[in-house]
Every structure is written in structure tokens, then in C-alpha cells.
C-alpha positions as CSV (number, residue, x, y, z in Angstrom):
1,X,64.0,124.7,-20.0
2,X,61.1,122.6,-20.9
3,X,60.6,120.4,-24.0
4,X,57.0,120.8,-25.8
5,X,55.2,119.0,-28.3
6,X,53.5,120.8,-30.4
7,X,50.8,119.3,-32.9
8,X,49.0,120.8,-35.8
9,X,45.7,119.5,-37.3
10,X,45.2,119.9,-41.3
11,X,43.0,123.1,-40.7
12,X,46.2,124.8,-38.7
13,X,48.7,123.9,-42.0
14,X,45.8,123.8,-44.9
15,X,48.0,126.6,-46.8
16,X,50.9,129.1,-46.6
17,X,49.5,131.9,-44.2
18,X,48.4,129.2,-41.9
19,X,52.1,127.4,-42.1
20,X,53.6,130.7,-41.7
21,X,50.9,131.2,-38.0
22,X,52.1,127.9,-36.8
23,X,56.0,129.7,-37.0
24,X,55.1,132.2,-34.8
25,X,53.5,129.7,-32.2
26,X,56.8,127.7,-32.5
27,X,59.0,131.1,-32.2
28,X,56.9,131.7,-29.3
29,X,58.1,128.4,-27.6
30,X,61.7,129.1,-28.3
31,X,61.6,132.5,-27.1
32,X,60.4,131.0,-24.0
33,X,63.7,128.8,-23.8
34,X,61.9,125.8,-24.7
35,X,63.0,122.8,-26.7
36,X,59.8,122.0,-29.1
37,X,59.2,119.2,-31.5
38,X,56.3,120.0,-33.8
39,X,53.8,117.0,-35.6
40,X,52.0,118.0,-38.6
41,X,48.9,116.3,-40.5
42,X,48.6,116.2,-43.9
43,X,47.1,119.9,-44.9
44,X,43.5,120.1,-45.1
45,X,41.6,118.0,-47.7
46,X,45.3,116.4,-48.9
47,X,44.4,112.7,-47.5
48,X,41.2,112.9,-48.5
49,X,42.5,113.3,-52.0
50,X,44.4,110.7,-51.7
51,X,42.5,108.2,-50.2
52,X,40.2,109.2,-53.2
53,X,42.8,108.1,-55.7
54,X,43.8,104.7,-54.3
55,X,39.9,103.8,-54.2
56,X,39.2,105.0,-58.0
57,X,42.6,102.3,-58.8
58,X,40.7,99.4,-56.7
59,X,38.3,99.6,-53.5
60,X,39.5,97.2,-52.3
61,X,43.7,98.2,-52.4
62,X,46.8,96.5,-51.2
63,X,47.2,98.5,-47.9
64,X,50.6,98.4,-47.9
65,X,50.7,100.4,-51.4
66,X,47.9,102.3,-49.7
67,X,50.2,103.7,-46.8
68,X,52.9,104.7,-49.2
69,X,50.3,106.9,-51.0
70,X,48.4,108.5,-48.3
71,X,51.2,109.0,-45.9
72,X,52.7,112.0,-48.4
73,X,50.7,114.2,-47.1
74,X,52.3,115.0,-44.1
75,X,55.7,114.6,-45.8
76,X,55.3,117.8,-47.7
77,X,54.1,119.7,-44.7
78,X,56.7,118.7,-42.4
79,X,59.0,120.0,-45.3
80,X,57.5,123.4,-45.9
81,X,57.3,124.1,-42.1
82,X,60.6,123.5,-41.9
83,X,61.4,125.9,-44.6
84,X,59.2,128.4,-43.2
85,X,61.0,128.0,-40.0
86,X,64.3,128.3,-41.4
87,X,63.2,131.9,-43.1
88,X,62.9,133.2,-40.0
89,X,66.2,132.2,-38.7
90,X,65.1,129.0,-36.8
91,X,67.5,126.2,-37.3
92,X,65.0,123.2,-38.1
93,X,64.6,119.9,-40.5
94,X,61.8,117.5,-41.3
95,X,61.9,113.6,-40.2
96,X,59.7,111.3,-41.6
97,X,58.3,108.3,-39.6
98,X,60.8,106.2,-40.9
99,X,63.7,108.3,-40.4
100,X,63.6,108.6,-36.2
101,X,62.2,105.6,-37.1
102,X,58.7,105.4,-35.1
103,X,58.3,101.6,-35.6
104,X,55.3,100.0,-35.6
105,X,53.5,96.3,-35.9
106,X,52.6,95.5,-39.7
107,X,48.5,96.1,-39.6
108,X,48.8,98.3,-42.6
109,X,46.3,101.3,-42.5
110,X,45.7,100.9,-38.9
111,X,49.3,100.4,-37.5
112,X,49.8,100.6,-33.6
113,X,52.7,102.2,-32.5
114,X,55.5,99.8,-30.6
115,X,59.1,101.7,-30.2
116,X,60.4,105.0,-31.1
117,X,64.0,105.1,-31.3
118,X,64.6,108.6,-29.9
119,X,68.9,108.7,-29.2
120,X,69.5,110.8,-32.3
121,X,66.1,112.5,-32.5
122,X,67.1,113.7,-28.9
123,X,70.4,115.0,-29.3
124,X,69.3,117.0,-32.0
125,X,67.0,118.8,-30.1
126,X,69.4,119.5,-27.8
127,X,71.7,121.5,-30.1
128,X,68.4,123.9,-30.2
129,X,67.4,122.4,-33.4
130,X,63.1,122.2,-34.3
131,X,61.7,119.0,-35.4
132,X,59.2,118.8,-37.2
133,X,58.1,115.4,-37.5
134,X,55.5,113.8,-40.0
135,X,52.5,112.7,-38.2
136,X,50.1,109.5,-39.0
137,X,53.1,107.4,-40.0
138,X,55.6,104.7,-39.3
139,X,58.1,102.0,-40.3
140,X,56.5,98.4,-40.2
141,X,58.7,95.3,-39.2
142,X,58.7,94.5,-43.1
143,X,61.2,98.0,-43.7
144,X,58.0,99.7,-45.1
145,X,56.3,102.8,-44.5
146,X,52.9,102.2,-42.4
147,X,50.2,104.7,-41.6
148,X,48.2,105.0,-38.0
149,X,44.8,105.3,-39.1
150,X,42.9,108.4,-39.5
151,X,43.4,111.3,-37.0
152,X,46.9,109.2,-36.3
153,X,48.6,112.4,-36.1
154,X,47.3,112.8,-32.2
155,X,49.3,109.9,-31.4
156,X,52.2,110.5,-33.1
157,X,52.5,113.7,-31.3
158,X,51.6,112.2,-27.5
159,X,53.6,108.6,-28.3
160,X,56.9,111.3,-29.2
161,X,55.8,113.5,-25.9
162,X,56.2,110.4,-24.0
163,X,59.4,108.5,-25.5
164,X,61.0,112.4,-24.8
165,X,59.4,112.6,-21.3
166,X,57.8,116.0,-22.7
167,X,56.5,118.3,-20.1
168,X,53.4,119.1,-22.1
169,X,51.6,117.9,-25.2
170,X,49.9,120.8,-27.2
171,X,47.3,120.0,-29.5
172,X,46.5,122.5,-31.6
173,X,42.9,122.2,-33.7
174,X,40.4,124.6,-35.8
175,X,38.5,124.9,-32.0
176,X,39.6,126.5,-29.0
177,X,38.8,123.7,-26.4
178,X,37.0,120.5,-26.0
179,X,32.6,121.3,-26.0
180,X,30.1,119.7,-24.2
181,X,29.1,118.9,-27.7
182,X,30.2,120.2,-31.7
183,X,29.5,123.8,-31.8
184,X,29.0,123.7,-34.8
185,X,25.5,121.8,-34.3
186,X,24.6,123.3,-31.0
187,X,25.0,127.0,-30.7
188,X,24.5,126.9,-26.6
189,X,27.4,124.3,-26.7
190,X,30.4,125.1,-23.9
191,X,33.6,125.1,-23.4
192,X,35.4,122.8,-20.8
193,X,38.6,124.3,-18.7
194,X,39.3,120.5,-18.1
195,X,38.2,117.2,-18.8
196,X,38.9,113.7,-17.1
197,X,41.2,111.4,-20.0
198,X,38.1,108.7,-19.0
199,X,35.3,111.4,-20.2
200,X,37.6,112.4,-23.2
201,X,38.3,108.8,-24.4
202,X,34.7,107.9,-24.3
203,X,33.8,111.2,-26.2
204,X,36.8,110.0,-29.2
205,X,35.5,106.9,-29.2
206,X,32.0,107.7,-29.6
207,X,32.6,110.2,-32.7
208,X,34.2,113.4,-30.9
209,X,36.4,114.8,-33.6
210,X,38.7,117.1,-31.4
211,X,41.1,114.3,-30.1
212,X,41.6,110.4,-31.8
213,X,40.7,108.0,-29.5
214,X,43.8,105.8,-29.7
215,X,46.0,109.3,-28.6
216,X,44.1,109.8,-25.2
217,X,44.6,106.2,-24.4
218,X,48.3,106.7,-24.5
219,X,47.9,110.1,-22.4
220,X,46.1,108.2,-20.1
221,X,47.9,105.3,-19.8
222,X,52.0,106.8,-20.0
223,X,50.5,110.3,-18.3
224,X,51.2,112.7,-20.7
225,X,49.5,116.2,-19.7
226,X,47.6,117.2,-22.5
227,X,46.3,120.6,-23.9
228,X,43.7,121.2,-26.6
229,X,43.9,124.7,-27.8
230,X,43.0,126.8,-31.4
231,X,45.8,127.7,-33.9
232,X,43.6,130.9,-34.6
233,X,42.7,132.6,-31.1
234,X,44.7,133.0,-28.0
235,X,42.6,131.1,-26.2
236,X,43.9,129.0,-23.4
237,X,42.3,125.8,-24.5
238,X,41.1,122.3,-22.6
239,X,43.2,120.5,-20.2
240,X,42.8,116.9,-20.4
241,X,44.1,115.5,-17.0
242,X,43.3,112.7,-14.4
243,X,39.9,112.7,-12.8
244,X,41.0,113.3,-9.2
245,X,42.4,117.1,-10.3
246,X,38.8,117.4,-11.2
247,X,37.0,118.7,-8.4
248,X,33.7,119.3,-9.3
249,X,32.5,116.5,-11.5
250,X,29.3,116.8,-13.7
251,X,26.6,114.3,-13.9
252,X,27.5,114.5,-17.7
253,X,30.1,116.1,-18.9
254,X,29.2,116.4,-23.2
255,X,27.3,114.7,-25.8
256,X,29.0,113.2,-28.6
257,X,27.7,111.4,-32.0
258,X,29.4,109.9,-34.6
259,X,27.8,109.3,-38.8
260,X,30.9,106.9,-39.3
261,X,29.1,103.9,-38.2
262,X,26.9,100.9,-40.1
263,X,24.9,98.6,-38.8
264,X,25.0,94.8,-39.9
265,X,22.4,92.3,-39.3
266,X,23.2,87.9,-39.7
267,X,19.5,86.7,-39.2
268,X,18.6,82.7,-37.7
269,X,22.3,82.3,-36.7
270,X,22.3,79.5,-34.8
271,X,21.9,79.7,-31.1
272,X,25.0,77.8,-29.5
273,X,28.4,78.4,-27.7
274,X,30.8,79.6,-30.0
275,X,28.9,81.2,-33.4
276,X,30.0,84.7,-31.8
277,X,33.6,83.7,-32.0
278,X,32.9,82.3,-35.2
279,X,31.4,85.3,-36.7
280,X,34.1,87.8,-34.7
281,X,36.7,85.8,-35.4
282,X,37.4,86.3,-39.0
283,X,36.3,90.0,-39.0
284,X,38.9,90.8,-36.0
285,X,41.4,88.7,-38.0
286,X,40.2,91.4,-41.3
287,X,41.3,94.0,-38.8
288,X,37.5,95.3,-38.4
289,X,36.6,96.3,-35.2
290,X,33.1,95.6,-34.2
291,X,31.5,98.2,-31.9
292,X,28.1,98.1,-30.6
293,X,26.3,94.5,-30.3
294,X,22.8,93.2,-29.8
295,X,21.4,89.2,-29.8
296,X,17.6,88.7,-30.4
297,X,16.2,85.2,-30.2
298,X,13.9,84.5,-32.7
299,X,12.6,80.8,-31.8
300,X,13.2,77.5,-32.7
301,X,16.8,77.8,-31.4
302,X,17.6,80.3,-33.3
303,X,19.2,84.5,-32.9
304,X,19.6,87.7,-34.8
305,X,22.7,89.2,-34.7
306,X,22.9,93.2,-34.9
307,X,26.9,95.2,-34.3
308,X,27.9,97.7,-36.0
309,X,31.3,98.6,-37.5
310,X,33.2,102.1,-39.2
311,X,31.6,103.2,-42.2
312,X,34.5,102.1,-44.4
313,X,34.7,99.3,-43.0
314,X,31.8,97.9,-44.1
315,X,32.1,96.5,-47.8
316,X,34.9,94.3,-46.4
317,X,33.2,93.2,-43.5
318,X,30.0,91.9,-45.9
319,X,32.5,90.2,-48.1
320,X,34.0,88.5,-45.5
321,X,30.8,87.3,-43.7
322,X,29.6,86.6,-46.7
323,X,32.5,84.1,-48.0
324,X,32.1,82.6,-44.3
325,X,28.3,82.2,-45.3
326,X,28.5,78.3,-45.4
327,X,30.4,77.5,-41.9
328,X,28.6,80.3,-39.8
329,X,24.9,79.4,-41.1
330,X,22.7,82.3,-41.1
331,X,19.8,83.0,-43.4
332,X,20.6,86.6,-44.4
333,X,23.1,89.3,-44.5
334,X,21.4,93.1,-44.0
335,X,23.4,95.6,-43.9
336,X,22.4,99.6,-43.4
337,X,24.8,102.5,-43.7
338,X,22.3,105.0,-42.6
339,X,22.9,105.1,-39.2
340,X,24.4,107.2,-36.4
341,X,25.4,107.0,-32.7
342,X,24.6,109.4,-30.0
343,X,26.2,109.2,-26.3
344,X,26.0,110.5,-23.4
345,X,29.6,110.9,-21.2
346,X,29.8,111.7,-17.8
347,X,32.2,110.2,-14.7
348,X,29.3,111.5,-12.3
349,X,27.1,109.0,-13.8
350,X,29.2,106.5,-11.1
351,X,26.9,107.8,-7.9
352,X,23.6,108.9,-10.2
353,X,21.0,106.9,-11.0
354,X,18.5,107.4,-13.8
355,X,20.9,108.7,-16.5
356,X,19.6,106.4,-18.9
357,X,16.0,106.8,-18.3
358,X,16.6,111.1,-19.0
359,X,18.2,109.7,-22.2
360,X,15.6,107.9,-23.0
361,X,12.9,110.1,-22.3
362,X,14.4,113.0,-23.8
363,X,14.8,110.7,-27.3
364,X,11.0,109.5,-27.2
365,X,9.6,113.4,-26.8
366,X,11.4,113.8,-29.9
367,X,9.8,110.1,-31.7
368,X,13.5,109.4,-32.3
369,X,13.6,105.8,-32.4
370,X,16.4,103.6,-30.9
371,X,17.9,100.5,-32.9
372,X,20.7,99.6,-30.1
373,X,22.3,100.7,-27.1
374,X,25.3,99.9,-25.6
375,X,26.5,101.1,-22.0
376,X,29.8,101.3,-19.7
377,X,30.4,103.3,-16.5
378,X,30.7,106.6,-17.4
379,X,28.4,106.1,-21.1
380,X,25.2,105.5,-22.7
381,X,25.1,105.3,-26.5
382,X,22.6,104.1,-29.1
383,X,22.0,104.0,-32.3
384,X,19.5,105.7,-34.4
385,X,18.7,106.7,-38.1
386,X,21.1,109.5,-39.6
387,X,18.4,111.7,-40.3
388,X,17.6,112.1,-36.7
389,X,21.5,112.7,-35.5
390,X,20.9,116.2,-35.1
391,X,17.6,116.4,-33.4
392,X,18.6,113.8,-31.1
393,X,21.9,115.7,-29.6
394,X,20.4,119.3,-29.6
395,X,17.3,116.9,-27.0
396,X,20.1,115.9,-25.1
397,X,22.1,119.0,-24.9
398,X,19.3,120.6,-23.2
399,X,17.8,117.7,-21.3
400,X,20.8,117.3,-18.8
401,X,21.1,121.2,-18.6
402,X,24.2,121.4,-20.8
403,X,22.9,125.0,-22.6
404,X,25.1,128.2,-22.1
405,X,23.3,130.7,-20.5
């Protein structure tokens, strides 16, 4: 007997027929003499919607009221696949974050997970029971319901796979596997058999939809075996393991790009120690995390200042630099939404040289022109205008030889 986690994505549970495919992938588990705990998102569109109605009240909301509105969603799914489970004679019931509990620190919106308090949870599972756990959500040191951020409901499911020492972590999606970049924009795209949790954290944090970036850094760090596989095809999916089970390792492994991104400018900050803290501070303290950063003097002891931050991040970030306006001392704020980021990813970039030059290259044959980069090991990433997005990956898809035959 093996216990599972299984995890379905708002396309796998976006209405009845779907809910009722998801049964038989369960049933399939128990057949199997498997203990399974299943994490459902919101179905598809639902937190949208409700994100939608909490901005029309006030753009800028109370998050805590915010949580209790958008983390509904995957209350009703986790109900209805329960029900659908029990129709077929499969003893189940629905727990809400709060209820195992899943507790977390108070950053509403964007809580981190800290504990899951699994005794009960665990026993029940023993008697043979399903549970089918809301995703995305937690209970906050203040008693009251928090959500993870978007996409939370990947580490829900791999933070439960760990507290039950789960042999695997299923993650089921609207694609059959992790690409070498959306399929959707580049036909020639391919499917991985396996992936390093290094190549598949930089591709989440770079703007790869298939996994949330915060989920594969608790694979990776509590070494929870993860599998990335369709709800609609029998496909046997990605593995997402530890770079030494990867034999044969690509000089890079996918392209990823990302639209949720802005770009801010503070122009003639002053040019001494400690205006970066004093501009980072305050957002970091807003919970807005600053990504990409570039420093241009400008003379007369003087710098520009260029990062960028999350899309929806971005009106709060301007109001807060902007109420900080008379201690931090710059001339102007600018501020551009129309960006996007475009990376490279590969762990054989370690022992290759000129990666960043092909990247380059590639982007200039193209006139694509680049506003930032940033680097680490195993990435290269810069910025660009939106319009160019596409053009840009479909360059780099075939530059490094990344085309299916």
C-alpha cells in the first residue's frame, strides 16, 4: 500500500463531467490499494470571478476580507468531489484548510505555509477514507482563514505529500508534461520525460505556468517525488526529480516567459550606501517582491534605478514609493506595465560557455530590444516590450535547437 497525493488544477474540475473524470482517476488509485488524498483548485475561471468582485468593492481591499472571499472557490469543489465520490460508493469527505488545520504565518494573500497538523487527517485515511482537501488555503495565527497566493494549490498538495511522507505527488494539469516551452505558442515545443527541480524552479519562477514556484521549492527542499501529468490523456507525464538521476543533461533544457511583470523606474536617486535598502525596504515590508534589478549612474553623484515587480503588484508598489517620495529623494517615478520576461533554463549551462551570447544574438536578428537582464547559474532572463514576447521565445526555441523534428 502506498499513499498518493493527487492534485487537480481548475481546468481538471471546471464542471461536472470533468469532476466526475477526476473519480475515476481517484477509483483508479484505490483499486490499486492505495491510500489517496486529493487537492482541488477553485474550478476554472471561479477565482478570477472573485478576485474581480473584491476589486470592483475597493482596489485596494483589506486582505484578510480578501482571503475569506476568494478562498470559496475551492470550498465548493472539494465538496462536490466528494459527493461525486461518494456516488460511486467511495467513502470520502471535504476538509477545508482550517479544518486539518494547515496553519500558516499571517501575510494575507500570500501566506507561507508553517505546520500541518496531520494526527486526525491521518487516521482517517487509514480507515480507507478519500480526502479531499481544499487547496490555496490556510488558518493564520489570528484564527482566520488565509490564502497562498495564486497557483497555491501546488503547494498545498506537495506541503500535505510531505507532512504524510507520501510516496508520490501527482499533479494533474490541462497538459500532459512539462515543454521545453508553452505549446500553445510554439508548435515544435517538446515534451520532457524528466526535469531537474533546479531547471523546473527557474522555469516557475520565470513565468512557466505548469508548476508554482513556491511548490517545487518544497519538492526540492523536503524531497517529495513529483509527477506532472494531463487529467485528459493517459499520458505518463514529467518527472520532476534531482539532477544526479538525470543523466544526459541539455545545454538548455526550455524557454520560459512571463506577461505578469512591470517595470519601475526612480530617476537621480542618490548615489550612497543604503538608498537600496531604503527603497526595498518599505516595499518588502508591503509584501512586494522585487525581481529583476538594474543601477545606471547618471553623473553628478547621482543613479537610475530600474526592478521590476508582479503585475498586480504594481499600483501599490507606486503608492508606496511614492508616499516615501520625501526621505528616498528621487526626481521621478516611471512606471511601465508593458513589459515581459523571457529566459533561458538549463543546468548544462554550468560547463558551457557562450549561452548568453546565442541569447543575445538570436534576440538582435529579430531587432527585439533588451531593457534588463538578470542571470544565475543555470538562467539568463531579460526584459523586453510585450509586443515582442512571442517573437522573442519562438527565436530562442529554435536558436538552441529546441524544435521537434
Amino acid at each position: 500500500m502506498a499513499r498518493i497525493v493527487q492534485k487537480f488544477g481548475g481546468t481538471s474540475v471546471a464542471d461536472i463531467p470533468r469532476i466526475e473524470n477526476v473519480v475515476a482517476k481517484v477509483k483508479r488509485e484505490i483499486d490499486a490499494g492505495n491510500q489517496v488524498a486529493v487537492v482541488v483548485s477553485a474550478m476554472a475561471g471561479v477565482t478570477n470571478h472573485l478576485v474581480d468582485l473584491t476589486r470592483q468593492i475597493d482596489k485596494l481591499h483589506d486582505a484578510r476580507e480578501y482571503d475569506v472571499v476568494v478562498a470559496t472557490g475551492e470550498q465548493v469543489t472539494s465538496g462536490l468531489l466528494a459527493l461525486a465520490l461518494q456516488k460511486q460508493g467511495i467513502k470520502a469527505r471535504s476538509w477545508q484548510g482550517w479544518q486539518i488545520p494547515i496553519r500558516t504565518d499571517g501575510v494575507h494573500g500570500k501566506a507561507r505555509i508553517e505546520a500541518i497538523e496531520i494526527a486526525e487527517f491521518s487516521r482517517r485515511m487509514d480507515t480507507g477514507e478519500v480526502a479531499v482537501v481544499s487547496g490555496f488555503q490556510g488558518l493564520g495565527p489570528d484564527q482566520r482563514v488565509t490564502t497562498l497566493g495564486r497557483g497555491g494549490s501546488d503547494t498545498s498538495a506537495v506541503a500535505l505529500a510531505a507532512a504524510l511522507q507520501a510516496d508520490r505527488c501527482d499533479i494533474y494539469t490541462d497538459v500532459d508534461g512539462v515543454y521545453t516551452t508553452d505549446p500553445r505558442i510554439v508548435a515544435k515545443a517538446r515534451k520532457l520525460d524528466k526535469i531537474s527541480y533546479e531547471e523546473m524552479l527557474e522555469m516557475a519562477s520565470v513565468g512557466a505556468k505548469v508548476l508554482q514556484i513556491r511548490s517545487v521549492e518544497l519538492a526540492m527542499k523536503l524531497g517529495v517525488r513529483l509527477r506532472v501529468l494531463s487529467s485528459f490523456s493517459e499520458d505518463p507525464g514529467t518527472l520532476v526529480v534531482g539532477e544526479e538521476e538525470i543523466v544526459e543533461k541539455e545545454l538548455v533544457s526550455g524557454i520560459a516567459y512571463s506577461r505578469d511583470e512591470a517595470k519601475i523606474t526612480l530617476t537621480l536617486v542618490a548615489d550612497r550606501p543604503g538608498v537600496a535598502a531604503a527603497i526595498f525596504g518599505p516595499l518588502a515590508d508591503a509584501a512586494i517582491n522585487v525581481d529583476m534589478i538594474v543601477q545606471n549612474a547618471s553623473g553628478q553623484g547621482r543613479t537610475d534605478l530600474t526592478f521590476t515587480v508582479i503585475k498586480s503588484d504594481l499600483e501599490r508598489a507606486v503608492q508606496v514609493l511614492t508616499q516615501k517620495k520625501p526621505e528616498l529623494g528621487f526626481d521621478d517615478l516611471l512606471f511601465d506595465p508593458n513589459v515581459a520576461k523571457v529566459s533561458v533554463i538549463g543546468v548544462g549551462m554550468r560547463s558551457h560557455s557562450g549561452v548568453a551570447l546565442g541569447m543575445f544574438r538570436a534576440l538582435a536578428d529579430k531587432g527585439i530590444n533588451i531593457q534588463v537582464i538578470s542571470t544565475s547559474e543555470i538562467k539568463i532572463s531579460v526584459l523586453i516590450a510585450e509586443e515582442y514576447a512571442e517573437l522573442a521565445v519562438h527565436a530562442l526555441h529554435a536558436a538552441y535547437g529546441l524544435d521537434a523534428d
